[in-house]
C-alpha positions in Angstrom: -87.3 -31.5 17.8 -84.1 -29.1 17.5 -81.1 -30.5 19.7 -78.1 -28.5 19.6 -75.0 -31.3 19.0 -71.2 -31.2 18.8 -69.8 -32.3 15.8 -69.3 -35.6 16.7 -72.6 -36.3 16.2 -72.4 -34.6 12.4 -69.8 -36.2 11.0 -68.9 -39.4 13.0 -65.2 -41.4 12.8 -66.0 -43.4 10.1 -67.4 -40.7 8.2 -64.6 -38.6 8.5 -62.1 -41.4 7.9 -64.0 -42.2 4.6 -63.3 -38.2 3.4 -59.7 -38.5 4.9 -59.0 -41.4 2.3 -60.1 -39.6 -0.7 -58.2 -36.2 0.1 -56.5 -33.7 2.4 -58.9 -31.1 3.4 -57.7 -27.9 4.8 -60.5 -25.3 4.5 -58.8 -22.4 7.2 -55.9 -21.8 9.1 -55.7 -19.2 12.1 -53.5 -16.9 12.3 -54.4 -16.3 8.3 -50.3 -15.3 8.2 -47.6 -14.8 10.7 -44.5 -12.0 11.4 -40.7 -13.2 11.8 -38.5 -11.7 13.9 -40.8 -11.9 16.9 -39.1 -11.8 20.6 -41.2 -15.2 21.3 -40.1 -17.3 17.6 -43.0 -19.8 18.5 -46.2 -20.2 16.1 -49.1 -21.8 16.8 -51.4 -22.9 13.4 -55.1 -24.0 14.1 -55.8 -25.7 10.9 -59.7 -27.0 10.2 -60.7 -28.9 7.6 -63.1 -32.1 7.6 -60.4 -35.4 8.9 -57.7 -33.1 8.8 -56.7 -33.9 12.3 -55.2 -37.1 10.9 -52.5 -35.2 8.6 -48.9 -35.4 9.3 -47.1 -31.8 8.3 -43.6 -30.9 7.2 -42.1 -27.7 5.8 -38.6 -27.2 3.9 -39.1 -23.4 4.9 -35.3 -21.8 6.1 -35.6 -21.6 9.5 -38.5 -22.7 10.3 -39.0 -26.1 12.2 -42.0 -28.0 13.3 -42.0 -28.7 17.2 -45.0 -30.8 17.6 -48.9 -31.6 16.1 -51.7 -31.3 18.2 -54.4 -33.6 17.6 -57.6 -32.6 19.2 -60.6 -34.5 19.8 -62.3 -33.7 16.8 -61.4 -34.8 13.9 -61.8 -31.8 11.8 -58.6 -29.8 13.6 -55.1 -29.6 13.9 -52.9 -27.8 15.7 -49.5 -27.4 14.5 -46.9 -25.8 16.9 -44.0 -24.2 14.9 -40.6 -22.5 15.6 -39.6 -19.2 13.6 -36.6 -18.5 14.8 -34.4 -18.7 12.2 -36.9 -17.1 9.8 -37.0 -14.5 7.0 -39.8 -13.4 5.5 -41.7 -15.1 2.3 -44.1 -17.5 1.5 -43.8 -21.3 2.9 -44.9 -24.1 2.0 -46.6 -26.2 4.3 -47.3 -29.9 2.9 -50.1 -31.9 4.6 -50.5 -35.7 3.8 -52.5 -38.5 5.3 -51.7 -41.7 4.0 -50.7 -41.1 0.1 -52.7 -38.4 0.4 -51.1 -34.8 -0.3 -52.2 -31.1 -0.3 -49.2 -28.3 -0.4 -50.9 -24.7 1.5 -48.9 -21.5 0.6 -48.1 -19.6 3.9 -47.1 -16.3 4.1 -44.4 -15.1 7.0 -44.3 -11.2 7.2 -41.7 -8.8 8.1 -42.7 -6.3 11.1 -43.0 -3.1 10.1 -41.6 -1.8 13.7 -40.1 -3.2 16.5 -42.8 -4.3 19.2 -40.4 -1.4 21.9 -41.6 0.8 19.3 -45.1 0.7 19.4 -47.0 3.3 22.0 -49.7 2.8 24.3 -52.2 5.5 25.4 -51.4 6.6 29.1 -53.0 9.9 31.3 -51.8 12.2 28.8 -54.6 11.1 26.2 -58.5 11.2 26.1 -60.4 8.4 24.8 -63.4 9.0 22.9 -65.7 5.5 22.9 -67.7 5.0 19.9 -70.4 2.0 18.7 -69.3 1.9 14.8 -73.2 0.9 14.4 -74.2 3.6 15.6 -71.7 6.2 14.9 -72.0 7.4 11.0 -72.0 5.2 7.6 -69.8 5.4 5.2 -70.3 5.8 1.6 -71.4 2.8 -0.7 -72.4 0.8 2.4 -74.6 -2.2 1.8 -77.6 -2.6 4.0 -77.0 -6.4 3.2 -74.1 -8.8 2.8 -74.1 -11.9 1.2 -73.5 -14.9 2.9 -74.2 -13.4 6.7 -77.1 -14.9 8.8 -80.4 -13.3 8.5 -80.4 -9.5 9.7 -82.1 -6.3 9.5 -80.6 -2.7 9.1 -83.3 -0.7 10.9 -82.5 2.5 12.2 -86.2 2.6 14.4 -85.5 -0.7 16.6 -83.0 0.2 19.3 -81.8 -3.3 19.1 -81.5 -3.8 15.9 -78.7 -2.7 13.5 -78.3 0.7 12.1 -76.1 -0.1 9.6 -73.2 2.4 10.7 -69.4 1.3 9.4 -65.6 2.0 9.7 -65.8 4.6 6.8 -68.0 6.5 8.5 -65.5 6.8 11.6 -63.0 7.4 8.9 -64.7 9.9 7.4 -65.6 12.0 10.4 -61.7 12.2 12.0 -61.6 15.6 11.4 -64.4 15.8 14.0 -62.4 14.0 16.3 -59.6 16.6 16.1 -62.1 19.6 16.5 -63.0 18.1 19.5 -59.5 17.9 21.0 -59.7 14.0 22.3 -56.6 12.0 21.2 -57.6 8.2 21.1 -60.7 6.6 19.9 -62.1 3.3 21.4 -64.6 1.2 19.0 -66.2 -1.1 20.2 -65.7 -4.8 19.2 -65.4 -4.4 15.5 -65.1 -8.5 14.8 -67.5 -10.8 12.9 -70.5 -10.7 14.8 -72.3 -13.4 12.5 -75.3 -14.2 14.9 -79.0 -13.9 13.1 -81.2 -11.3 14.4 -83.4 -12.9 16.9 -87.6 -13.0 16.4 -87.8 -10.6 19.1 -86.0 -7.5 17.5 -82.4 -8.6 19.4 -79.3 -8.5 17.1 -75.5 -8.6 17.8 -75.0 -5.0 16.2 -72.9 -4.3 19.9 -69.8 -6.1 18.5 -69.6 -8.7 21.7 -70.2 -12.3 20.3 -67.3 -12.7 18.1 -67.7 -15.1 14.9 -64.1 -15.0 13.6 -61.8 -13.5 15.3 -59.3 -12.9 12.3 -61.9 -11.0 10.0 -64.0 -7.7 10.6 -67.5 -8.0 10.4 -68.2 -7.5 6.9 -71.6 -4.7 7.9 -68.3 -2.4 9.2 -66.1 -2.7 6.3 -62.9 -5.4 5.9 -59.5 -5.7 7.4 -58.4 -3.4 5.2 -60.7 -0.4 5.7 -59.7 -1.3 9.6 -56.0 -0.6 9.2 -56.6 2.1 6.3 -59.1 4.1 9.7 -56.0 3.7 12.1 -53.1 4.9 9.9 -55.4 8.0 9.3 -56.1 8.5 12.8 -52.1 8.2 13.4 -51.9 10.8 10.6 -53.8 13.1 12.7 -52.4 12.2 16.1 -55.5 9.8 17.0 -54.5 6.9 18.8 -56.6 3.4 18.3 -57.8 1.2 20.7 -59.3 -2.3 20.0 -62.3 -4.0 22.4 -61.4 -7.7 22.5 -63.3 -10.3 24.4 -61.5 -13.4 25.9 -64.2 -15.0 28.3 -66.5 -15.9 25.5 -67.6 -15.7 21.7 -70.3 -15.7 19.6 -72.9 -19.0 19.5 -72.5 -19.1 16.2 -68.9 -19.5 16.1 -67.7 -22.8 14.3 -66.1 -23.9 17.7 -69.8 -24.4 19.5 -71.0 -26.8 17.2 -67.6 -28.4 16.8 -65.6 -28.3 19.6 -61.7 -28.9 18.7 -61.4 -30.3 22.4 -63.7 -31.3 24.7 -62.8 -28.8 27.4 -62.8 -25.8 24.8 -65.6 -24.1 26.8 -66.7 -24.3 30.0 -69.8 -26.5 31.4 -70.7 -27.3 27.7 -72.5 -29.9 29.1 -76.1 -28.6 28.0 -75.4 -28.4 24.0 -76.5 -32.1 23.8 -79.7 -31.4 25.8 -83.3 -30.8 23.8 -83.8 -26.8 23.7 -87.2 -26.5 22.9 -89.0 -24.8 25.0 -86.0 -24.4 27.7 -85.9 -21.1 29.7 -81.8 -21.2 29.4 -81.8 -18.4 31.8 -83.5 -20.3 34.3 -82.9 -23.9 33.1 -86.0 -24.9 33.0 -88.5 -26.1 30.6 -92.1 -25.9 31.3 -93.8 -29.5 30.8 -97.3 -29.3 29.5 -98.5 -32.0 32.0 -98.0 -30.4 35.3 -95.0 -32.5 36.5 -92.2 -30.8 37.8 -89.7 -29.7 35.0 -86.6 -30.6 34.2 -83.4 -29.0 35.4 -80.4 -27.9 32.9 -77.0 -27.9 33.0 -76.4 -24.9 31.8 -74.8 -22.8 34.3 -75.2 -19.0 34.0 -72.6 -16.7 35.7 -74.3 -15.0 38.6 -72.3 -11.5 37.4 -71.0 -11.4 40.9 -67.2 -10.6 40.9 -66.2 -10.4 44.5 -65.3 -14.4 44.6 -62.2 -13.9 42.4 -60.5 -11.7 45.0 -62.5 -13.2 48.2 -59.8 -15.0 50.4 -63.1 -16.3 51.8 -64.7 -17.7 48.5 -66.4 -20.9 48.2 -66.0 -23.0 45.1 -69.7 -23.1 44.2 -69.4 -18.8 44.1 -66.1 -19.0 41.9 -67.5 -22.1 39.4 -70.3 -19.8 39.1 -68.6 -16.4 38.2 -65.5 -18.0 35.9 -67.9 -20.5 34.2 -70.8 -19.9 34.4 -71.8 -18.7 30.5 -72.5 -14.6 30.2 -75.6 -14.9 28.3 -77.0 -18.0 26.7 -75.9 -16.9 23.2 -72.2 -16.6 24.5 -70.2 -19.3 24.9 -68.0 -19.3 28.1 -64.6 -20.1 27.0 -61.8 -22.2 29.0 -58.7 -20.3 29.0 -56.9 -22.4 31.2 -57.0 -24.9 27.7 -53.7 -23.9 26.7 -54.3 -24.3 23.2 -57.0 -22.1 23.4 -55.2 -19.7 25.3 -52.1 -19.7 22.5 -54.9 -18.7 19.8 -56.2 -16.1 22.0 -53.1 -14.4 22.9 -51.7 -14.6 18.9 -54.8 -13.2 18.0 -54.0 -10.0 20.3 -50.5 -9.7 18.9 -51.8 -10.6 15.2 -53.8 -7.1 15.3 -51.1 -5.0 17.0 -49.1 -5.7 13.9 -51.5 -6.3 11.2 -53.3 -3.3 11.7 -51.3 -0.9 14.1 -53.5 -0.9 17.0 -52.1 1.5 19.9 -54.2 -0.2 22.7 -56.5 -3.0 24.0 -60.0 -2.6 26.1 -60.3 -6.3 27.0 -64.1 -6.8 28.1 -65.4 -8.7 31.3 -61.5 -9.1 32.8 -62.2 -11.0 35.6 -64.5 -13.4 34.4 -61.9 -14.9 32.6 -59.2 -17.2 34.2 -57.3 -14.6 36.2 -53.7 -16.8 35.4 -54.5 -17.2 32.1 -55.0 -13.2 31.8 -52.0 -12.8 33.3 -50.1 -15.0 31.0 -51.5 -12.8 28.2 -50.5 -9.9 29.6 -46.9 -11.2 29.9 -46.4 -11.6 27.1 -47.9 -8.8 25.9 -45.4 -6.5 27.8 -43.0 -8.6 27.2 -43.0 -8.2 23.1 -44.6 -4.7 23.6 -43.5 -3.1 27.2 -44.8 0.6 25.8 -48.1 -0.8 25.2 -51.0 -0.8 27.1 -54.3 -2.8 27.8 -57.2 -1.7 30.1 -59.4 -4.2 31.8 -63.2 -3.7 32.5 -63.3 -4.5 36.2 -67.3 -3.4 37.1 -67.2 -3.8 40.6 -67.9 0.0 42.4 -65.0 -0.9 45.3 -61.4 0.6 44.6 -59.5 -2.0 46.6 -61.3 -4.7 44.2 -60.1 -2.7 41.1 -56.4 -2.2 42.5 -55.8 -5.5 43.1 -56.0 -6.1 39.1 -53.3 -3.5 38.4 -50.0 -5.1 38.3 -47.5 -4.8 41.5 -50.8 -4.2 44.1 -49.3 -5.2 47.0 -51.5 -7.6 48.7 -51.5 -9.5 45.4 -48.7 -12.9 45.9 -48.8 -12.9 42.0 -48.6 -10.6 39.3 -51.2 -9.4 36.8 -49.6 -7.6 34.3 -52.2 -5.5 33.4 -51.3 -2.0 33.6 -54.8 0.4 33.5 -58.4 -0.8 35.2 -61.3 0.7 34.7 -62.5 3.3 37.6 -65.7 2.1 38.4 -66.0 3.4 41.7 -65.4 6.8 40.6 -68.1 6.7 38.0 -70.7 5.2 40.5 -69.8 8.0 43.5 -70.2 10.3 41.0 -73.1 9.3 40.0 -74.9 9.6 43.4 -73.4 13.1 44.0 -75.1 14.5 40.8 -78.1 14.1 42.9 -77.1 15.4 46.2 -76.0 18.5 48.2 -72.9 18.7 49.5 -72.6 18.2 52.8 -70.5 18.4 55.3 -69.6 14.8 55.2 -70.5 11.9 53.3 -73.4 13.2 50.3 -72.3 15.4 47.2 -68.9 15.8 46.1 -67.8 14.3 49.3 -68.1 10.7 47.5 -65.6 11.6 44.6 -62.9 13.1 47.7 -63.9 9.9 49.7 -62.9 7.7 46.5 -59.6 9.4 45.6 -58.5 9.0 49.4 -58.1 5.2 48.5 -55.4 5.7 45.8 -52.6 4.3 48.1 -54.2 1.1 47.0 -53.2 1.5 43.4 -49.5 0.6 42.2 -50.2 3.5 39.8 -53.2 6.0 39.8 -52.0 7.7 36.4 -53.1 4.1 34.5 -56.5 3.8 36.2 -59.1 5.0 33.3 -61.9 7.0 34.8 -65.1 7.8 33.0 -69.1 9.1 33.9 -70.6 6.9 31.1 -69.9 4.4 28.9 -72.0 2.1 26.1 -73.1 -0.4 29.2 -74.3 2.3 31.9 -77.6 5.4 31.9 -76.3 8.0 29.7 -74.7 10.6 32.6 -77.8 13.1 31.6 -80.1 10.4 31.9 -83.2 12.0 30.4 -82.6 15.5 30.9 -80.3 18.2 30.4 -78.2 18.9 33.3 -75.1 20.7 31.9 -74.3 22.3 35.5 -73.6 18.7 36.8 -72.0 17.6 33.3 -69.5 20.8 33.1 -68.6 19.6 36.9 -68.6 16.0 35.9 -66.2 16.3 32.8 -63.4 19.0 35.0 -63.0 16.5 37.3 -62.7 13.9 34.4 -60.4 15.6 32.2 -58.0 17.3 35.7 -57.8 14.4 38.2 -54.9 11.7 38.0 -56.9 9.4 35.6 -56.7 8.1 32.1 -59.9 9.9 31.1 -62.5 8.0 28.5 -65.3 10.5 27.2 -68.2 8.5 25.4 -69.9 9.6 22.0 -72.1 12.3 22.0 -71.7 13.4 25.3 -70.5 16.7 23.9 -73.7 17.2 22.2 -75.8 16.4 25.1 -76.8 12.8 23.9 -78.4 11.6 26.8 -81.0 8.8 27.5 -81.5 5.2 30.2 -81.4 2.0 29.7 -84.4 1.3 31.6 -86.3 -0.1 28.5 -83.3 -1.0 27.1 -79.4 -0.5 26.2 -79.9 0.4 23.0 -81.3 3.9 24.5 -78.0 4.9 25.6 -76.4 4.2 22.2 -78.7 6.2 19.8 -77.1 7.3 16.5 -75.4 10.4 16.1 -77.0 13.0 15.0 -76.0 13.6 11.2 -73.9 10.3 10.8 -76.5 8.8 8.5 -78.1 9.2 5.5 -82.0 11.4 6.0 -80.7 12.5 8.8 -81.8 16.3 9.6 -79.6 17.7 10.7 -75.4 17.0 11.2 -74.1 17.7 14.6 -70.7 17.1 13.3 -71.2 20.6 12.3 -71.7 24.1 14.4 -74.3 24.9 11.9 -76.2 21.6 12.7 -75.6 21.7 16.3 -78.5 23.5 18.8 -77.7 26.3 20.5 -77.0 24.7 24.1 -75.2 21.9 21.6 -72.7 24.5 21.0 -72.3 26.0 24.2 -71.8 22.3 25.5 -69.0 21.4 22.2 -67.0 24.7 22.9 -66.9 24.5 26.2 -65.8 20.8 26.4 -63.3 21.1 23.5 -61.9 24.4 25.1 -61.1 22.3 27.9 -59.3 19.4 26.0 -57.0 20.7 23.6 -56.0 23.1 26.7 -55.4 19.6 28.5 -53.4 18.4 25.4 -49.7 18.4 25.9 -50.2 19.7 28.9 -47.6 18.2 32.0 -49.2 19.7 34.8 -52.4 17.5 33.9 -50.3 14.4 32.1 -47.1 14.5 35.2 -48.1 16.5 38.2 -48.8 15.9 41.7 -52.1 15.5 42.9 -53.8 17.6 46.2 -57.4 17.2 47.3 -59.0 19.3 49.8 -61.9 17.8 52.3 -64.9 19.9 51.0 -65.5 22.5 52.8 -69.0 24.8 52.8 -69.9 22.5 49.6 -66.6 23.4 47.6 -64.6 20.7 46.7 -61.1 21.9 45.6 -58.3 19.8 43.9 -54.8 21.0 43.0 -52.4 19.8 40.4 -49.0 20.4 40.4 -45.9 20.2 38.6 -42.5 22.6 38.2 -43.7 25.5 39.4 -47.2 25.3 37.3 -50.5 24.7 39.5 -54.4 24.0 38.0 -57.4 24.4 40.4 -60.3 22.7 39.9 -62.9 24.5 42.0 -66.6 22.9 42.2 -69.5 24.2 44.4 -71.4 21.2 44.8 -74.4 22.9 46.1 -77.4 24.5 44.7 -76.7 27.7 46.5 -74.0 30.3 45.9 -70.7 29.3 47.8 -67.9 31.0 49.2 -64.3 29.4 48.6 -62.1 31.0 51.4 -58.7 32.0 49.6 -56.9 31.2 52.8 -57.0 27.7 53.4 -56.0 26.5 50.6 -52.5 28.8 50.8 -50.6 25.7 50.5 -51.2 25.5 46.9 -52.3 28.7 46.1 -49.1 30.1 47.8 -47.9 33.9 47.1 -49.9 34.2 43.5 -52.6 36.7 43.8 -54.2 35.9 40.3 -54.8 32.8 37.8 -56.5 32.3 34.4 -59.9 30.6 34.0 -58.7 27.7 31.8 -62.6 28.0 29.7 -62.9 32.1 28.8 -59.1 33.0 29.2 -60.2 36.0 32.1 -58.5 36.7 35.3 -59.2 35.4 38.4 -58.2 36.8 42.0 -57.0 34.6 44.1 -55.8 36.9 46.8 -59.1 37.3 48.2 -62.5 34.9 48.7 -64.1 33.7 45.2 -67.8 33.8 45.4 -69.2 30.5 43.3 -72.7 30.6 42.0 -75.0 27.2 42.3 -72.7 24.2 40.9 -70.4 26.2 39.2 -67.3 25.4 37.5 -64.2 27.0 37.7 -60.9 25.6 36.4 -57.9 28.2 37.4 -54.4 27.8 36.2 -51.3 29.9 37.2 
């Protein structure tokens, strides 16, 4: 019978002892190497290696002293806390001896290539295009399998499976990117993700059960075909943003089995139980005899994250929703372990200057500890204050998501975090591609009913809106709706939002996730090899392909550098006979963004919406360049569009 058992129970004390006599075993260190001349001169070193947690360490490095060792509860770690201030670059020595015993590890402390004040965040002024590098395009020379990985397949006809795209296929398409007219891309997690394929066609190919959290999963490419994709995409004014995950890893990551302390994760308590037959989602295993099962301790979250902000909250709510584990094969970890918490937050800052990422998408935000978070985000700003992260906060309410962005003002402590994720705008939205619009609540009357709550946010520019992403129905579900996307995308790409576009969405990539996800993460047309056609091309695009591509990339290289749209102020109008009207506005420039959210033609009346209108008696229609009046009534057809600058 399979138990599951913390590595204790492989290598006991004695056992460990017994290897610690004959030799000093370091096998990894985390960070792999380090940057001087940081703002916070402190280093933490997470060293494994089998007894190693009985080494003593010293250094002769300039500059460099050792604060204090760490010794966790298992005996194959050791934490060494370190001070850099006085450091230059080069390669130290770090000498590790138990007993007689002596091993010298070379080290290597690298200079920054820019100050941290230096490095630039997105903000409202970009787009962000998220992609699924499996399922985006493969590169050349890619390998449908790597040595040394857990069993997996590369199969391109099971959603779930992987499809074997990689990081030089992103590389290779950012022309595309720049056709389009979006300015940031967003993979998704790009990390180890060294999980076997499970036996009922389930895989990890989404990027969200990190193995290692210093190495790219080898089916993308390595570290350095990662920072070799983002200096290209800064060569062509693409910004990069990284998907990290700090509320759990992978299963198979080395700290499950073997956890360096005891509260490493949260409610670990059902690793030591027998798994065999165990429902894990339930907790339950069926016994063959009819008596009544047993009950696990696993706790599951219940995905609920209104207790985090309830004033009213009971404990049993908020255990559930900060410990309770994501999915079985995800291991909930304890940020407020705050040597955990100093490997997760150098592993951030590691990236930023190892590879030059310009932003951070940190997943499930508020299932992690919310301090802990915001001691990450501290120091974040603090080393990098023109940076910026953006937190996935799914709940549909604003006044939940504005309490996340640092300085809401009902909040006694800070956050830090400067952009959440608009989820309320993306579910109203949602409904009102379905409905009329009336007269007060249905249609388009759910987007104005939305914005009104802005006074909750500290700062509506850094709230990132979207209509779809990788874990929602595709915005076109199953059809083809491109009345309802056009309408969709100019509120999208005009309103006071960071805007986030997702993959395909230009070609009309639609689909549900009501068999499952991996429907609304199909591959993109083109991006493999045998594929039939390439929509990265006009010539491989459909007709209503390329009516959808020009239309949408008219719109955002007009958006690009554009202030009105990145600085000015924002008007909404109550809609009004179905047409919903929103002004932008800044030094003497205005954009309309006129929608008739009905099925039947519309009339805008001209006249009361003089206050931004004002004396002009003509504009521009942002999409075909004509002219439009504006000193008399514009007649809209069904859902129509109409984006009007003067």
């Amino acid at each position: 019978m399979k138990k599951i058992l913390l590595s204790v129970a492989l290598c006991g004390a004695a056992a460990c002892s017994m290897v610690a006599a004959n030799r000093v075993n370091v096998s990894r260190i985390d960070p792999t190497d380090w940057f001087v001349g940081m703002k916070n001169p402190k280093l933490q070193l997470m060293v494994y290696g089998t007894g190693i947690r009985e080494a003593n360490v010293t250094t002769a490095y300039p500059g460099v002293a050792i604060d204090s060792l760490v010794r966790p509860d298992s005996p194959n770690y050791l934490l060494v806390y370190m001070d850099l201030k006085g450091a230059q670059p080069g390669e130290m020595t770090l000498n590790f001896s138990i007993g007689k015993q002596k091993k010298a590890v070379k080290y290597q402390l690298k200079a920054r290539e820019k100050r941290g004040e230096e490095r630039m965040g997105f903000t409202c002024a970009d787009v962000l295009y998220m992609l699924m590098p499996d399922r985006f395009a493969q590169g050349a020379n890619h390998q449908a399998q790597i040595k040394g990985l857990r069993p997996y397949v590369e199969d391109r006809s099971k959603p779930s499976l992987r499809h074997g795209g990689d990081l030089e296929g992103i590389r290779q398409h950012l022309d595309y990117f720049k056709e389009l007219g979006v300015t940031a891309l967003w993979l998704t997690p790009v990390l180890e993700n060294n999980s076997p394929d499970t036996s009922n066609g389930y895989s990890t190919y989404h990027g969200y059960a990190t193995t290692d959290y210093y190495r790219v999963d080898p089916r993308f490419g390595t570290n350095d075909d990662y920072r070799r994709l983002c200096d290209e995409a800064h060569q062509k004014g693409l910004k990069v943003v990284m998907d990290m995950i700090f509320n759990h890893s992978g299963f198979e990551h080395p700290w499950t089995k073997d956890m360096p302390m005891k509260d490493w994760l949260n409610t670990p308590e059902w690793l030591n139980e027998e798994q065999s037959g165990r429902d894990p989602m339930t907790g339950f295993t069926a016994n063959s005899d009819g008596s009544e099962p047993a009950k696990s301790q696993y706790l599951q979250t219940s995905y609920k994250l209104t207790p985090v902000v309830d004033p009213y909250a009971s404990k049993v709510d908020m255990k559930e929703t900060t410990e309770g584990w994501f999915v079985p094969s995800m291991p909930d970890l304890n940020q407020h372990n705050p040597h955990l918490m100093r490997y997760l937050i150098q592993n951030s800052i590691w990236w930023i200057e190892t590879v030059g990422i310009d932003g951070i998408r940190m997943d499930t935000y508020p299932y992690a500890y919310e301090d802990a978070m915001a001691q990450w985000m501290k120091e974040i700003d603090n080393e990098y204050p023109n940076f910026n992260t953006v937190g996935e906060t799914w709940v549909t309410e604003p006044a939940y998501t504005a309490a996340w962005q640092d300085g809401f003002a009902a909040k006694e402590n800070r956050t830090y975090l400067k952009t959440v994720m608009d989820f309320s705008f993306f579910d109203k939205l949602n409904q009102a591609k379905h409905e009329e619009t009336d007269a007060w609540w249905n249609g388009l009357n759910r987007i104005y009913n939305s914005f009104v709550y802005d006074y909750l946010y500290p700062n509506p520019s850094s709230v990132m809106a979207f209509i779809e992403n990788h874990d929602t129905d595709r915005f076109l579900a199953n059809g083809r709706d491109t009345l309802a996307l056009k309408q969709a995308l100019a509120l999208l790409l005009t309103v006071r939002r960071i805007p986030q576009l997702y993959y395909g969405t230009e070609i009309l990539m639609n689909g549900t996730k009501e068999v499952t996800d991996g429907n609304v993460r199909k591959d993109f047309p083109g991006g493999f090899p045998g594929d039939k056609r390439s929509a990265f091309t006009a010539e491989g695009r459909t007709q209503a392909e390329n009516q959808m591509f020009a239309w949408l990339s008219r719109l955002l290289h007009w958006r690009q550098n554009n202030a009105v749209i990145a600085k000015g102020t924002m008007t909404q109008f109550i809609p009004y006979n179905g047409v919903y009207v929103i002004a932008r506005r800044h030094e003497g420039r205005t954009v309309l963004t006129i929608l008739n959210g009905t099925s039947q033609k519309a009339v805008m009346t001209v006249d009361r919406y003089a206050e931004v209108i004002g004396p002009n008696a003509k504009g521009t229609d942002v999409i075909t360049g004509r002219t439009v009046r504006l000193d008399h009534d514009l007649n809209l057809r069904p859902r129509q569009t109409l984006i009007v600058e003067f």
